[in-house]
N, C-alpha and C positions, 0 to 999 in steps of 0.2 A: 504493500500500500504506500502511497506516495504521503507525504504530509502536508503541512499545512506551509511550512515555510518556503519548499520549492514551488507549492503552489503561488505563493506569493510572491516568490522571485518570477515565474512563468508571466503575471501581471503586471510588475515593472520592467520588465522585460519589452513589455507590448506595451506600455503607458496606457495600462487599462485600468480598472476599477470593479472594484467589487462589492455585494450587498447582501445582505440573505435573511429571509424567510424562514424564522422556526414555529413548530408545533409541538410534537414529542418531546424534541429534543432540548425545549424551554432555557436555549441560549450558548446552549455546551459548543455549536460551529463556530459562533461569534467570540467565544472565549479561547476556543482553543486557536483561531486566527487573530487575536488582538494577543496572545501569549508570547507570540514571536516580537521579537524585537526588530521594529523596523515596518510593524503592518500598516502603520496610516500614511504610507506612502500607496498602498492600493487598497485598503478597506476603508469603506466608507462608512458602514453601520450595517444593523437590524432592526428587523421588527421579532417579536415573538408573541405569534397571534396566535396565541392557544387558545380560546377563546373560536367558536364558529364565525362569534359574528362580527370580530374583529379582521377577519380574514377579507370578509365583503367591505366593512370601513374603512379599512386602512390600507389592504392591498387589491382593493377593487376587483374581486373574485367573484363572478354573478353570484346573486342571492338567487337565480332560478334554480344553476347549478349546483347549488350547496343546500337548496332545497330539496332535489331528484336526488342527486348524488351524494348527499351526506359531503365531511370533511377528508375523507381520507378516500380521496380517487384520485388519475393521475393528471384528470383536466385541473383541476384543483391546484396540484401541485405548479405545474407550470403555468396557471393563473398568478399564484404566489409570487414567484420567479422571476414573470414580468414584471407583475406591481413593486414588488421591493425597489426593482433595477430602476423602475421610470421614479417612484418616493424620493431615493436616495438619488437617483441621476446618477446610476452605478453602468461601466460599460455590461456590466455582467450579471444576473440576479442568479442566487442559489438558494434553492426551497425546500423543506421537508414537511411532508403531513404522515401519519400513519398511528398506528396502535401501538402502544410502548407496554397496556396491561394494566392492570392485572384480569380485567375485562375488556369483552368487545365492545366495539364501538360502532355502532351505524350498521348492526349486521358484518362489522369486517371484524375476522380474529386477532387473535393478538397477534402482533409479528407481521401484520401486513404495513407496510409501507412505499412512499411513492416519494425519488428523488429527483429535482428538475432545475435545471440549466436555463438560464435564459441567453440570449446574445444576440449581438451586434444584427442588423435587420431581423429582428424578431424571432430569431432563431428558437426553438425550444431542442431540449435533449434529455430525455427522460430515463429513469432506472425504476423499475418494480422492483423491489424487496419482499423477500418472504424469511424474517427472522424468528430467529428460536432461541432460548435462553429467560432469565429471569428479567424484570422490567430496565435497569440497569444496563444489561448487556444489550438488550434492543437497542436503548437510546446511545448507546458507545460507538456498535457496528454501524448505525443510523450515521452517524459525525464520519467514520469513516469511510463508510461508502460514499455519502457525498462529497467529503475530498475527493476523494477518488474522482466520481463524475467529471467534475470540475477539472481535476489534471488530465484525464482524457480529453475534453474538449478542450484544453489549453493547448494538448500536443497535438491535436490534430485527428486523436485513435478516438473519435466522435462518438462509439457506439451505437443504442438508439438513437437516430434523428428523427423529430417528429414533426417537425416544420420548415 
């Protein structure tokens, strides 16, 4: 797994910028990226809209779709993903919603999760999760697999592309 800090060299690298969207993981990407010394040269901030309907206020997530779809889908996610990016005026938004437990949520089990990419012309880049482990460990794997995301599309090994 790549970290947080070449991810962030990969950003000044590109005089890019970055922003993110938490749910589960109620702040743990924002911290483990402002940990490195040197991040406010390409992080900008977060939101953490743990909250459903902070997700529609503040990252402008339709209320239809969070109505149909509950919070933990992966339009949702790369909903997030934009609105953080255009909030903060990040070249980049990074978003996580999912189930951390110890119950489901919205009909989705624990351990389901949806990680999403936004970028430069509207781009989105999504990951489905399907974690296992205690609530803890969801939300850990959750911080890392979304670095992760994020260093693929920085290097280019894009993954899913959904837009």
């Amino acid at each position: 797994m790549v970290g947080a800090a070449e991810v962030l060299s990969l950003l000044v690298r590109r005089a890019a910028t970055l922003a993110v969207a938490e749910s589960l993981t109620g702040g743990l990407i924002g911290a483990t990226f402002t940990s490195v010394s040197g991040a406010s040269q390409s992080f900008r901030g977060g939101v953490i809209s743990y909250a459903t309907d902070l997700k529609h206020r503040l990252l402008a997530v339709p209320e239809e779709l969070l109505r149909r779809e509950g919070a933990v889908h992966p339009e949702v996610a790369a909903a997030m993903a934009a609105g953080v990016a255009r909030l903060c005026e990040a070249t980049y938004g990074l978003a996580v919603t999912g189930v951390a437990g110890p119950e489901p949520q919205d009909g989705k089990p624990v351990g389901t999760v949806h990680v999403a990419v936004s970028g430069p012309g509207d781009q989105i880049w999504q990951r489905p999760l399907r974690l296992e482990g205690s609530r803890e460990r969801i939300r850990v794997e959750t911080v890392d697999e979304a670095i992760d995301l994020l260093a693929s599309v920085l290097k280019g090994n894009n993954g899913e592309h959904t837009g």
